[in-house]
Residue frames relative to the residue before (quaternion, step in Angstrom):
aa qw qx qy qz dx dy dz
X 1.0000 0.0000 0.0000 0.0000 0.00 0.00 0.00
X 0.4005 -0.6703 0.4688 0.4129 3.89 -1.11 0.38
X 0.6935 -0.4837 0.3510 0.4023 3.03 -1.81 0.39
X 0.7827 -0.0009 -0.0266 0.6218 3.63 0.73 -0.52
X 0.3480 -0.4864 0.7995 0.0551 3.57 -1.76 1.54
X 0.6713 -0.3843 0.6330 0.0322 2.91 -2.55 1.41
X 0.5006 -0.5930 0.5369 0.3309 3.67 -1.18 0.79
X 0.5249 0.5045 -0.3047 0.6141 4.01 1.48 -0.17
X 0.6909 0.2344 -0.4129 0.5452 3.83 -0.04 -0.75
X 0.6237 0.5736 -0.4483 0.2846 4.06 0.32 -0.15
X 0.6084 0.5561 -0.3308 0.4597 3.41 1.12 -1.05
X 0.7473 0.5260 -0.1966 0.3553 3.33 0.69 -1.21
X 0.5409 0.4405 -0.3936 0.5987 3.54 1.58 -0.31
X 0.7015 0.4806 -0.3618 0.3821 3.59 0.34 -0.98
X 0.4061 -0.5373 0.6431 0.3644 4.15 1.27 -0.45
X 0.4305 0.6165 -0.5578 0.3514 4.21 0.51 0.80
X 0.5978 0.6306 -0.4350 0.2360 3.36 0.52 0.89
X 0.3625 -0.7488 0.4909 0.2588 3.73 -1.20 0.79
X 0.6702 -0.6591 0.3068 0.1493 2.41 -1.40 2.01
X 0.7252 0.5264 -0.2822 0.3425 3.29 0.62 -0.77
X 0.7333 0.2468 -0.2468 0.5836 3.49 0.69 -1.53
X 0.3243 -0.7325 0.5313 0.2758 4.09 1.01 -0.64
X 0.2769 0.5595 -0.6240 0.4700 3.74 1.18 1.76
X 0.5292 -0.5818 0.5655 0.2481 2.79 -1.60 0.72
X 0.6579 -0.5759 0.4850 -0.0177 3.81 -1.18 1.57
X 0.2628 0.8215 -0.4920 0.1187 3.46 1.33 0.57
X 0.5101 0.7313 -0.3416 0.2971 3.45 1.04 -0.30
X 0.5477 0.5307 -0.1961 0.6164 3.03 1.52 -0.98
X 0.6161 0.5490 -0.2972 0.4802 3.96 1.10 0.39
X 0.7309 0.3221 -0.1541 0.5816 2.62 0.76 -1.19
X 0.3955 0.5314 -0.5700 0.4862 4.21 1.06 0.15
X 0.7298 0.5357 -0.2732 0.3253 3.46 0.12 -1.55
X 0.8058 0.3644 -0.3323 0.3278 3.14 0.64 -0.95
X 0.0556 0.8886 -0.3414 0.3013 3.29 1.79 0.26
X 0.8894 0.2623 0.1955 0.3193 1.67 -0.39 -2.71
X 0.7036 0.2345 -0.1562 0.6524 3.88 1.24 -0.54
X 0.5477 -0.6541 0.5196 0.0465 2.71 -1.19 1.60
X 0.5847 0.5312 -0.3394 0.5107 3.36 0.83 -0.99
X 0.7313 0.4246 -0.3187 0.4282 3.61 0.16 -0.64
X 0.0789 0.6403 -0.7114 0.2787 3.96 -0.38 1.62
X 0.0490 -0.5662 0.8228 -0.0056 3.36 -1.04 1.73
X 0.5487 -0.5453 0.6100 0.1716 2.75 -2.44 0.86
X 0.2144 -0.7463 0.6268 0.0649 3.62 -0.63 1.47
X 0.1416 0.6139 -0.7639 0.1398 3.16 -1.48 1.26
X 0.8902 0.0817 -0.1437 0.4245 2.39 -1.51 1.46
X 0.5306 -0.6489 0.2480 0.4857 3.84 1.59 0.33
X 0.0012 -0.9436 0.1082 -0.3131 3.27 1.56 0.86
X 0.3139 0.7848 -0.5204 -0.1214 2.99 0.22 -0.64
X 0.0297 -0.8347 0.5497 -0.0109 3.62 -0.76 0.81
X 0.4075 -0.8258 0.3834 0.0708 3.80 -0.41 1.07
X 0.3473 -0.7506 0.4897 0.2760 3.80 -0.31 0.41
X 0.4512 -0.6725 0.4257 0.4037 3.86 -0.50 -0.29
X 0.4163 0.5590 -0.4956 0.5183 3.18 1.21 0.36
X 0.7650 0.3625 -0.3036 0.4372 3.34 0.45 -1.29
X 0.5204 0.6491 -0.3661 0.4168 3.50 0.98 0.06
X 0.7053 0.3581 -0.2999 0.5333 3.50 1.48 -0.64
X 0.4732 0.6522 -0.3434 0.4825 3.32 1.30 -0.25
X 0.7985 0.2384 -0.1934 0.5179 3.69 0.89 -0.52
X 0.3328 0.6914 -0.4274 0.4780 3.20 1.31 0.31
X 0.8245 0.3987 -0.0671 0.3960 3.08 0.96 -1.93
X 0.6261 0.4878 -0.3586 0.4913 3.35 1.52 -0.23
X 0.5684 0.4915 -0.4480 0.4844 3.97 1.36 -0.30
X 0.5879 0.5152 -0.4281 0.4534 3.48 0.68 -0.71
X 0.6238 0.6011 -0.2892 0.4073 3.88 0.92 -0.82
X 0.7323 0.3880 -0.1218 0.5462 3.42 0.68 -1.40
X 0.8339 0.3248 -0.2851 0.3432 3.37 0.16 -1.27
X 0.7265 0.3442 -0.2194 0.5527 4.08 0.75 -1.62
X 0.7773 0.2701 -0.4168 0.3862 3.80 0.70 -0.18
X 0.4408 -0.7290 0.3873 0.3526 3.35 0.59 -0.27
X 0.1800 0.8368 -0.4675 0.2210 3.34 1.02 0.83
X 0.3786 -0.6889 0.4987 0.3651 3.47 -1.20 0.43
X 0.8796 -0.2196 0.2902 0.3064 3.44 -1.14 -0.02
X 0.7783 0.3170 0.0312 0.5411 2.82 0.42 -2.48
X 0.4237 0.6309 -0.3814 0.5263 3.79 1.79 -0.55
X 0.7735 0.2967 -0.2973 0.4747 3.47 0.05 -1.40
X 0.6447 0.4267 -0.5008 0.3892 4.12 0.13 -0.95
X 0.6842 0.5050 -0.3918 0.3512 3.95 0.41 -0.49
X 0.5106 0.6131 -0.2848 0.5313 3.50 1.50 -0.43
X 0.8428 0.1585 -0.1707 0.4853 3.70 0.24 -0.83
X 0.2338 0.7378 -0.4854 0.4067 3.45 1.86 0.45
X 0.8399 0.2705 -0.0599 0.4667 3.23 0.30 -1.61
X 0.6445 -0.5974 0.4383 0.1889 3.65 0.83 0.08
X 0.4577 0.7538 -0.4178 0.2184 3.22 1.34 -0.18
X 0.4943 0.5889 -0.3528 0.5333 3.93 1.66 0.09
X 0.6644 0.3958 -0.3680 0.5163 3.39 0.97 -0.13
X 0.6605 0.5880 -0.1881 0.4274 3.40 1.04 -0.86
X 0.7333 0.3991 -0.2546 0.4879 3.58 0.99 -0.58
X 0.4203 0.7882 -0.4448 0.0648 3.62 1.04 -0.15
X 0.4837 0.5589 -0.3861 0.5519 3.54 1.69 -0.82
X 0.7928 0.4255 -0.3692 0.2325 4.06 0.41 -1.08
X 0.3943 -0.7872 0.3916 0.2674 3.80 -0.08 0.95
X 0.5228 0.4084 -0.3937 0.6362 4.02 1.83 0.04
X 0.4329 0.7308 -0.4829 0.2129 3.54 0.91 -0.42
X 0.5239 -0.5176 0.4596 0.4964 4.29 -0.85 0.62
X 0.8849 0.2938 -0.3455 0.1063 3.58 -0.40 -0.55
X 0.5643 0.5952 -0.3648 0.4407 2.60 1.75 0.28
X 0.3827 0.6507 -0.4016 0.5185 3.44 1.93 -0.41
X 0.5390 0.6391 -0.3752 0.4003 3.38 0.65 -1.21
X 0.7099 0.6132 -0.1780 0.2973 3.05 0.30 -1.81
X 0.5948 0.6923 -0.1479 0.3808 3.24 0.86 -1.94
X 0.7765 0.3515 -0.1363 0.5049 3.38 0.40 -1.82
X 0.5522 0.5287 -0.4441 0.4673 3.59 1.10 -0.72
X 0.7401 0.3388 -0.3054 0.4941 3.56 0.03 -1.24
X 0.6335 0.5046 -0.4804 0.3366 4.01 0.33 -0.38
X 0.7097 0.4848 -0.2794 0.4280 3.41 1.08 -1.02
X 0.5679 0.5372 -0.3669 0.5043 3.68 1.03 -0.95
X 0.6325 0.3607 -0.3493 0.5898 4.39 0.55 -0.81
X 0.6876 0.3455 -0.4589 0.4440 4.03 0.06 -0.33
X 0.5119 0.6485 -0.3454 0.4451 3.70 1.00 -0.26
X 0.8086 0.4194 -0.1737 0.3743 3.13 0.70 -1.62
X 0.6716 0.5673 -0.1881 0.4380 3.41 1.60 -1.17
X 0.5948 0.2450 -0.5708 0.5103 3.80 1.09 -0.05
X 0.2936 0.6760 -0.5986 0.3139 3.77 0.37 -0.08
X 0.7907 0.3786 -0.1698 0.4502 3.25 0.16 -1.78
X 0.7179 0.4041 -0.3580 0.4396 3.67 0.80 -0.51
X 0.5487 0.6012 -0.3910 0.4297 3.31 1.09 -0.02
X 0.6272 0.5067 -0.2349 0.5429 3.41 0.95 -0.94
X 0.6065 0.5790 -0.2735 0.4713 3.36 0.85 -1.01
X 0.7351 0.1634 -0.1604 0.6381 3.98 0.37 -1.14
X 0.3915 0.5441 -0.7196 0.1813 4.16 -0.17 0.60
X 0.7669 0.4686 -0.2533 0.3579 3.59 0.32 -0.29
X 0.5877 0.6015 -0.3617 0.4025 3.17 1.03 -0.73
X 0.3093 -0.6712 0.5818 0.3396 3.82 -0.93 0.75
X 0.5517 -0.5616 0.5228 0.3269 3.46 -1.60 0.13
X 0.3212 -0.8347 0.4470 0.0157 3.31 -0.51 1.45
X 0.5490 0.5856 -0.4136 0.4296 3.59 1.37 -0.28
């Protein structure tokens, strides 16, 4: 991966994009970074350009806001204290929960793949 992603190549990893016209939702970036301190892209040229840290860092704050339903001021008090760095030994711990759903969704991804591949050929027998 590169050392630093476009406020555009970010949306598009993160799945920030509107259905309809299918642009990437940078607004919703530049809200966050507002709102979380932690989040300092590197402006060049008026830029904005992201590290991959800060990439897991918003990873972890969509996963906060959007699949838990957390509030904002919920989620900034969470990575305030670090408690994702802290829980790594606990196996109920968020980042590993995190984890979980990541790796659950990425194998349900991968398996209709395979079942797709799997039934292109077959004729329809009903």
């Amino acid at each position: 991966m590169k050392k630093f992603s476009s406020i555009s190549e970010v949306s598009k990893i993160l799945n920030l994009i509107d259905p309809v016209t299918k642009k990437p939702q940078n607004y919703i970036l530049r809200y966050w970074e507002k709102e979380f301190k932690i989040i300092k892209p590197k402006k060049f040229n008026k830029i904005r350009h992201y590290s991959t840290k800060q990439i897991e860092i918003l990873k972890m704050i969509k996963y906060l806001l959007k699949m838990k339903g957390m509030t904002v001021s919920g989620a900034k008090n969470l990575l305030q204290y670090k408690i994702n760095k802290l829980d790594d030994v606990d196996r109920h711990g968020l980042n590993n929960i995190y984890l979980k759903d990541y790796f659950k969704t990425k194998s349900k991804n991968i398996l209709d793949k395979i079942n797709k591949i799997k039934n292109y050929g077959k004729k329809n027998t009903s």
